[in-house]
N, C-alpha and C positions, 0 to 999 in steps of 0.2 A: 504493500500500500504506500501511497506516495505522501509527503506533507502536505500538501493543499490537501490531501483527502484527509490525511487525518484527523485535521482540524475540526472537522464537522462532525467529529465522534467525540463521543463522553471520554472522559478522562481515562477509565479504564483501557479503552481502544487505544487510547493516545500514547498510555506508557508502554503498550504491550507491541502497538505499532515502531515506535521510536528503537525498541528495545532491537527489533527488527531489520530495524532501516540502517544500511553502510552508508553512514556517515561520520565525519570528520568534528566539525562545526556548523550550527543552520543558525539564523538570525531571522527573530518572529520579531512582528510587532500584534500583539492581540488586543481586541478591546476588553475594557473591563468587565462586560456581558458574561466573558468567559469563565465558567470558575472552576477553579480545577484543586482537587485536594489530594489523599492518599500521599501525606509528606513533602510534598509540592510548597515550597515559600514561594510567598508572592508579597513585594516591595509597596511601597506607595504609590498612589497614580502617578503617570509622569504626566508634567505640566496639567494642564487645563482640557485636554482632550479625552479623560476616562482612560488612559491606554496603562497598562501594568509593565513594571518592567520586573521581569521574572526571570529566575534562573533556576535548571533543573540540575541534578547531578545523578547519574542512571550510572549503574554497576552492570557491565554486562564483559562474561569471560575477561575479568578482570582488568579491561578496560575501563575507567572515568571516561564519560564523553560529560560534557556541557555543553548547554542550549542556551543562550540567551536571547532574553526579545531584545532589547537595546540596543543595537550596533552602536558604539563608543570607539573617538579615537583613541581611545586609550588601550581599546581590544583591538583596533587596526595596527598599532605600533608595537604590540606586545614582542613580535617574533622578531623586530629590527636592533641593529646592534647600534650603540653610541654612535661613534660615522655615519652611519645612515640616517639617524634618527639627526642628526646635525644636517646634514647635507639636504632632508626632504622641508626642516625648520627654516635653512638657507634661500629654497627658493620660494615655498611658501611667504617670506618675509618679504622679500625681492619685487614678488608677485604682485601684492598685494601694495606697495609703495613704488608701484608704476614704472619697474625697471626693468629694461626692453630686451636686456641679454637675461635676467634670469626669467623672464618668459619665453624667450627661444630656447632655454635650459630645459626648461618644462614641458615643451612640448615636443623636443630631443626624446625626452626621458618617456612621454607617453605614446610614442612612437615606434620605440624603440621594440623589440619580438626577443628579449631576450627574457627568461621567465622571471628571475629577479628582478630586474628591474621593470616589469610589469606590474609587479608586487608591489613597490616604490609608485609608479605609477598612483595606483588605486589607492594608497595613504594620502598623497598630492592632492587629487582632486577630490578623496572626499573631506580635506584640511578646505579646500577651498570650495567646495559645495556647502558647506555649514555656514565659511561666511558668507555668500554670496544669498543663501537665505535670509541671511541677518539684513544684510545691506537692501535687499524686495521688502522686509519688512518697515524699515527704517524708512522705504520710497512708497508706503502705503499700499503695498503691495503689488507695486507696478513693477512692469519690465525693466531691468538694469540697460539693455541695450536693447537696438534694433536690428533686428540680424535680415540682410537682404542679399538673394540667390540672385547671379547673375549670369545668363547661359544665353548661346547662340552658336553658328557657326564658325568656323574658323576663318576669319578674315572680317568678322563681323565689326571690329574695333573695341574687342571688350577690355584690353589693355588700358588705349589711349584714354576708352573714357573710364575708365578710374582713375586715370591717374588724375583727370581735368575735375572729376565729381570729387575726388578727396581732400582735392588742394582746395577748392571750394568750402567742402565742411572743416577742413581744419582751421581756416580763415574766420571761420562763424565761430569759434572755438570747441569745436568735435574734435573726439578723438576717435582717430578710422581704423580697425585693423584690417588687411585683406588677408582673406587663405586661399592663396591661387594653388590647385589643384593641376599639377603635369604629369598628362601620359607617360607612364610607363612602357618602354619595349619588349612586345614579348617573344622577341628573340634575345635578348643582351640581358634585358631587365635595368637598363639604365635608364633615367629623365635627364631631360637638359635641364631644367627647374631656371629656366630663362625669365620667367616672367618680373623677377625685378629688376633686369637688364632694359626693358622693357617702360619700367617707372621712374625712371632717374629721380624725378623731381620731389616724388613723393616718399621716395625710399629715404630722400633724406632729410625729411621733415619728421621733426622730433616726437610731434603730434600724430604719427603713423607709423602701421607696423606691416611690414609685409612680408607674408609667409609663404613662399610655392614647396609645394609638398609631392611627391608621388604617389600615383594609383598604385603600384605595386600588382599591378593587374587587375585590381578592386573595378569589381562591372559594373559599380552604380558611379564610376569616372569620379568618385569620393575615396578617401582615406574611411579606412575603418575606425581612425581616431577624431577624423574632423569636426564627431561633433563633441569630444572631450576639449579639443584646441579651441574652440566657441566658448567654450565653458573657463575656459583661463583665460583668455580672451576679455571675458569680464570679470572676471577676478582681476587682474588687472588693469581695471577703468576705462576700457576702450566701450564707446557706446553705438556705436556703428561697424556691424561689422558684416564683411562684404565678403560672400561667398564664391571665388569666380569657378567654373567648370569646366569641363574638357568636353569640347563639342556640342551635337544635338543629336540625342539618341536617350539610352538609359540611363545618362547623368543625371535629366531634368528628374526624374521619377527618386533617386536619391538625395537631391539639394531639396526636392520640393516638401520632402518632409524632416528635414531641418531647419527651416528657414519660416519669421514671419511673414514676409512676402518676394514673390516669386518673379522676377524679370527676365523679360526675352528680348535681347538683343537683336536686330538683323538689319543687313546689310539692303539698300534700297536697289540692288541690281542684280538678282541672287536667280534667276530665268521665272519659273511659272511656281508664284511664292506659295499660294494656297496647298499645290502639292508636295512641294521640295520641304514642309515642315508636316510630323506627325498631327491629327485635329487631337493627340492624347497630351501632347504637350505645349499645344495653343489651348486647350481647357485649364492646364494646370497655372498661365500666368495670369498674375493679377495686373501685369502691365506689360504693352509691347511697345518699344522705343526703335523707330526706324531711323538708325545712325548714316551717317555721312550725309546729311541733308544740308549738301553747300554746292555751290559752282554748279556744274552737268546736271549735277542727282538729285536737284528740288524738283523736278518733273518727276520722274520714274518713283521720288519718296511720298510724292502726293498721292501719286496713284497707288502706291502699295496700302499706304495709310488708309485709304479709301476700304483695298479689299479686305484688311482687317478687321476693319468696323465692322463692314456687311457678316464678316464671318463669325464672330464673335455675339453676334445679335441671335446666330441660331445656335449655339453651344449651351450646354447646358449650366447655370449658375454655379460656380462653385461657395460662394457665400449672399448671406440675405443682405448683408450689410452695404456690400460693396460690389460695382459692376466692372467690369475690367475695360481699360483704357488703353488708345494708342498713340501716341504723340511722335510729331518727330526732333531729331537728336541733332545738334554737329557739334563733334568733340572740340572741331579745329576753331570753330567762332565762339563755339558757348552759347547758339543758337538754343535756347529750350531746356538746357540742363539745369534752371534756375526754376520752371514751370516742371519740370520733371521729381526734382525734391519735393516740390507744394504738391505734387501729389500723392507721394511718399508717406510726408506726415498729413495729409486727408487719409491716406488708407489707416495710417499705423491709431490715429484718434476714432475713427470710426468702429476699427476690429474692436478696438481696449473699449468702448463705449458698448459696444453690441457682447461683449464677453468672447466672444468667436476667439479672440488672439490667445485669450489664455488656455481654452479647450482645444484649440488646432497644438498649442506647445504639450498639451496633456497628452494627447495623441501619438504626436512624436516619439513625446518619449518612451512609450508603450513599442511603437514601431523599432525603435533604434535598439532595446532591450533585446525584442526577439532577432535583429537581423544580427544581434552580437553572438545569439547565443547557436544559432543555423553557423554561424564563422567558427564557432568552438567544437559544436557537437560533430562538426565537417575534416575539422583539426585533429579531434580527439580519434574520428575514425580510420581518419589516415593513419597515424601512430600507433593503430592497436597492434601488439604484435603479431596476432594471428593473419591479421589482415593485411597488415605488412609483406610477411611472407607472400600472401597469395597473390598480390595486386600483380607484381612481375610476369607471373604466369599466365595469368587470367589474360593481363593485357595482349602477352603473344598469340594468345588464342584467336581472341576478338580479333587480331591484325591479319593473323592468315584466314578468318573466316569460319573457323572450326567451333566458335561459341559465338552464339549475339549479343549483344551487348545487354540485352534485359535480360539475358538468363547468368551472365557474366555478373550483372550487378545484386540480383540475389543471392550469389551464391557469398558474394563479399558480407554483403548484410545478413544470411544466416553465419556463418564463420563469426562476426563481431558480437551477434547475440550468443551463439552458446560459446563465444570466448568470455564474456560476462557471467 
């Protein structure tokens, strides 16, 4: 029986379940509905919300295991040694008094696939997810920052105009970070990570951070950690932060749910617009900005403008609050980029007024939970030993013909299970 099921059983169930269950360490948070006795201490409420914070201590084949509801940094750091425990104190500190190298330190460190410092990792940000709680409370409960997805084609000028949109907000006094996301190769496995080559101007504006990162082959054109780097990001004080992407395809479908709102770039001379873009990721923006709209291309940007309108009038709503809009862009005059922000913060007051922005971020993080945990369970199966062995085999099989791939892949997936 699993823990979410147990939960919903009387006590009896729960010790005898537990007793059962290989496990290491599990972290409950239960309401205080719950009551559970047969030697069971149970602490004072925590805070104001009825929740208990309880600890059990089970004897089984002379193992101690402990349960606690409470996740505590103080139980996240238990297993780190002095150095570490300095070192994770260091950027934590860094972080948080708005220092630009120990937030590239940290997002090194959460980046990083080595299993210890993975470890380190998850002390980091949840040092820095408690205060970032504090600080939404202290803001009345509103967003610390405004997180904005920006995606289009290649050549679309998604560079230029951040670099022209940041110098802008950092002038207003915003502080911008970007996480420019570069293809990885997957022949080499290398990135150029060019993109701040790219921003001269704003890379070296103090008021701005810019981060190009690799896919690492990652098929939503995101970092597996991008939306941890977000997450320190504002820890950090940066209140805008600008998501750019790799191409137009399955990236938009992973920025679109990390991000408050969703922007699409494109190019005013790109052949027969309405087809050359999925209608699944012209549903997903909340805004389309038709760039290079200078010299030649004010004709061909009208017209495009035009056909977005029309197409976007038969799409279906993605929110009650807000209708999605198409305006056009020139990086190179500043033509509209100034009408482009005012609509920015129209959307960003309208979501937070309709609640929409706080339940689209609940959402998210529900989404980003499971797509972490499909990365693990995918990880964990490659590594199993059984299956390890097999996969070599199996594969030559599948290459000359001699197995199909569906009968190849069950036999991996029973191998995993009765190696469990």
């Amino acid at each position: 029986m699993n823990i979410p099921a147990l939960l919903q059983h009387s006590h009896q169930h729960l010790r005898k379940g537990l007793l059962r269950t290989p496990f290491r360490r599990y972290h409950f948070i239960l309401p205080s509905s719950i009551h559970l006795r047969s030697g069971i201490s149970c602490s004072q409420p925590f805070n104001s919300l009825e929740f208990h914070c309880t600890q059990w201590s089970l004897l089984s084949n002379g193992v101690k295991r402990k349960l606690c509801v409470q996740t505590t940094l103080k139980e996240h750091t238990e297993g780190l040694s002095d150095k570490e425990r300095r070192f994770v104190d260091k950027l934590y500190t860094g972080l948080i008094q708005g220092q630009r190298a120990c937030l590239a330190e940290a997002i090194t460190l959460i980046e990083s696939t080595h299993n210890r410092k993975k470890e380190l990792a998850q002390v980091l940000l949840q040092k820095v997810l408690v205060y970032h709680r504090e600080q939404e409370q202290l803001n009345k409960g509103k967003p610390l920052a405004f997180r904005v997805g920006l995606s289009g084609p290649p050549g679309a000028g998604k560079s230029t105009f951040i670099e022209y949109f940041g110098k802008m907000l950092t002038e207003r006094g915003r502080k911008v970070s970007v996480l420019a996301v570069d293809p990885s190769s997957c022949t080499s496995g290398g990135s150029l990570l060019g993109d701040k080559t790219r921003m001269t101007e704003l890379s070296r504006d103090m008021n701005a951070y810019i981060r190009p990162s690799p896919t690492r082959g990652t098929l939503g054109g995101v970092t597996r950690t991008t939306n941890e780097a977000i997450l320190l990001c504002e820890g950090g004080g940066y209140d805008i932060i600008l998501i750019e992407t790799v191409g137009v395809g399955q990236s938009e479908f992973a920025v679109a749910d990390m991000v408050d709102m969703f922007v699409l770039l494109l190019p005013p001379a790109g052949g027969d617009e309405l087809q050359g873009i999925k209608r699944g990721i012209i549903e997903m923006a909340d805004l389309v900005a038709i760039t290079k709209c200078d010299g030649d291309l004010i004709v061909p940007a009208r017209r495009i403008q035009a056909e977005y309108m029309s197409a976007l009038k038969l799409l279906r709503k993605r929110s009650k609050a807000w209708r999605p809009k198409v305006i056009r862009i020139s990086s190179r005059s500043g033509e509209g980029v100034t009408e482009m922000w005012d609509k920015m913060q129209e959307f960003q007051e309208l979501m937070l007024a309709s609640g929409e922005l706080t339940t689209r971020r609940q959402k998210q993080q529900k989404v980003w939970m499971w797509n972490l945990i499909q990365e693990s369970v995918l990880e964990h199966f490659r590594t199993h030993p059984t299956v390890r062995e097999q996969i070599p085999l199996l594969e030559r099989r599948v290459l000359t013909g001699a197995l199909s791939p569906g009968l190849a892949a069950d036999l991996l997936l029973k191998a995993f299970k009765d190696g469990d």
